[in-house]
N, C-alpha and C positions, 0 to 999 in steps of 0.2 A: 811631425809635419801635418799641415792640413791637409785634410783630402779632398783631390783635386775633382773637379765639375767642370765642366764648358760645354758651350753648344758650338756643333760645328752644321755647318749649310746642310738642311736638309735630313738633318737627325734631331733627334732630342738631345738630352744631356750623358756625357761621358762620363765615366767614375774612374778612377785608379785604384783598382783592387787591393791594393796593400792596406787602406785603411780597414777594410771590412773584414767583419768574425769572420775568421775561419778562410782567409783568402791565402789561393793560391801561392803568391808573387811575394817575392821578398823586398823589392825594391820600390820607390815611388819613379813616377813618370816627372821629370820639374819643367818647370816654364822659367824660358831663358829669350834674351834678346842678345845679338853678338854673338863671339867664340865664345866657347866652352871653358871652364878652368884648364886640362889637364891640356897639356901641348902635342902636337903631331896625332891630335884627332878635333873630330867634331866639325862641325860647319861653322863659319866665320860667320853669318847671319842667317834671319831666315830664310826661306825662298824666295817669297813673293817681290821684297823690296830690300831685303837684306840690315832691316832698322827693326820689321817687326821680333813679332815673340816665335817661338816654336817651343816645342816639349822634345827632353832625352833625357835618355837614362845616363849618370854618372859611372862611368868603370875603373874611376881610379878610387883608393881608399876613402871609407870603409868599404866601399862594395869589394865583393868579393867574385873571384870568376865563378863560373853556373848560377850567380846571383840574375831573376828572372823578375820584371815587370810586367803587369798587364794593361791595357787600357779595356775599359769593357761600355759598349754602347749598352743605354736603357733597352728593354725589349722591346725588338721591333714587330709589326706583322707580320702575317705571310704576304711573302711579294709581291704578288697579283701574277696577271695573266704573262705583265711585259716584263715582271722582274722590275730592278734597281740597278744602278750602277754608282760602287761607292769607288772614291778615286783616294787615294792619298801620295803625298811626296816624301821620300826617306833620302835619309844621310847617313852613310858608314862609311866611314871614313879613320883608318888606324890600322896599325899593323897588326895589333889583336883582338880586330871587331868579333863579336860575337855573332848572335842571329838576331833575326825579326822575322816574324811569322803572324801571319793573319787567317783566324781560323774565324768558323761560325758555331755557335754554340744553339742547338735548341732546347728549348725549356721543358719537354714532355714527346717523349723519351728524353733525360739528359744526356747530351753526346755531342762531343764535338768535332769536325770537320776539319782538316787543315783546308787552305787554298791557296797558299801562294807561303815560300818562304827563301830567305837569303841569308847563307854564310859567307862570313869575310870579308879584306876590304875591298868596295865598290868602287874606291877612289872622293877623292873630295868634290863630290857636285851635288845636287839635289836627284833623285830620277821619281818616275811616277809609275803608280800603282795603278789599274783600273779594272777591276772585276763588277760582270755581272751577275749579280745575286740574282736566282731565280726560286728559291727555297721557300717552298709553300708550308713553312710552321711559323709560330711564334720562337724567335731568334735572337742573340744579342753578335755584335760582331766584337771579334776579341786582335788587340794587335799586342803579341807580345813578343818582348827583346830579351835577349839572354847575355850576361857581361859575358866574353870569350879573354879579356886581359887587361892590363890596368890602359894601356893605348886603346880603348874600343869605345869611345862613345856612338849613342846611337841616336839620332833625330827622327821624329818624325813633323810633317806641318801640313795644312792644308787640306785636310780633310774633309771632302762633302759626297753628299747622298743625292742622287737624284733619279727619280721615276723613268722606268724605260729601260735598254739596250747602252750600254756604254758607246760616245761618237766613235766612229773613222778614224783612225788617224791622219787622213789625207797625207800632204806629201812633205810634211813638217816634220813627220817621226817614222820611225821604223819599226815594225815589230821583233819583239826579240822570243827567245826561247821561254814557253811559259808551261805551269803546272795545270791540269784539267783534272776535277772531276765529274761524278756523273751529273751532280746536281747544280754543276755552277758548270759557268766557263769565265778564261778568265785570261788579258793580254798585258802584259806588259810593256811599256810606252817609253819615250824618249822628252818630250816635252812638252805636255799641254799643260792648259793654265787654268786654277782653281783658285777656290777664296780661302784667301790668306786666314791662318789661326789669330783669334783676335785675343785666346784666355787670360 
């Protein structure tokens, strides 16, 4: 397969690590429009408009379960003073989803950070992700999915970066129970609205 690249609002370019020496992830990330192949998972379209593209990993054959993709953003800066806030929208949806995990990686020390992660099925809807990075190294952000059963596809769409404090949820979403470390914080959201994956 070819290795995958896109820009998403607010970052440079994304790679999917399986093309690269010596990478991690055994799987590619694919760009799809519509349902998925395999039935009783995956999202019936993208987010945004439901016609666009989005990227998941396949979990029915060949993949295999503990089979792991990664997506890996170019390196980014140190944050600044106000940090960033990168949002994205996932789908897990099947009866033997796997995970998804978005970690941060820096370049010098190599080390990586978990910050936010989900097992199992979430139900068939889109939801959203919004952590603020405040991470003062040179970084890349990493989102990666692990197959859990051959029903487990995983989507992700929508992803963008933007300068600042992640918004308010105002009184459109709720906050749900989320993961903290010392060097991010980080809320989990219900519904706001991001620019659609164009890849």
């Amino acid at each position: 397969m070819k290795r995958l690249a896109y820009r998403a609002r607010g970052l440079t370019a994304w790679f999917d690590e399986h093309e690269n020496y010596g990478a991690e992830d055994e799987l590619d990330w694919l760009s799809r429009s519509g349902p998925t192949e395999t039935p009783n998972t995956g999202p019936a379209g993208d987010h945004t408009t439901g016609k666009g593209k989005y990227l998941y990993i396949k979990s029915s054959p060949p993949s295999l379960k503990g089979n792991m993709a990664q997506l890996k953003s170019s390196l980014l800066p140190p944050a600044g003073e106000k940090g960033y806030c990168f949002t994205f929208w996932y789908h897990m949806f099947g009866a033997t989803a796997g995970s998804l995990r978005m970690l941060l990686q820096t370049a010098n020390p190599l080390k990586k950070t978990l910050v936010w992660q989900k097992s199992g099925n979430q139900g068939d809807e889109w939801l959203l992700v919004q952590s603020h990075v405040t991470l003062q190294r040179v970084h890349q952000v990493i989102l990666e999915a692990t197959v859990g059963g051959m029903a487990g596809d995983i989507a992700i769409d929508d992803m963008s970066l933007i300068s600042g404090p992640c918004p308010a949820s105002g009184n459109k979403t709720k906050c749900k129970k989320c993961f903290l470390s010392p060097s991010l914080s980080l809320i989990y959201l219900g519904c706001l609205h991001t620019l659609t994956f164009n890849g």
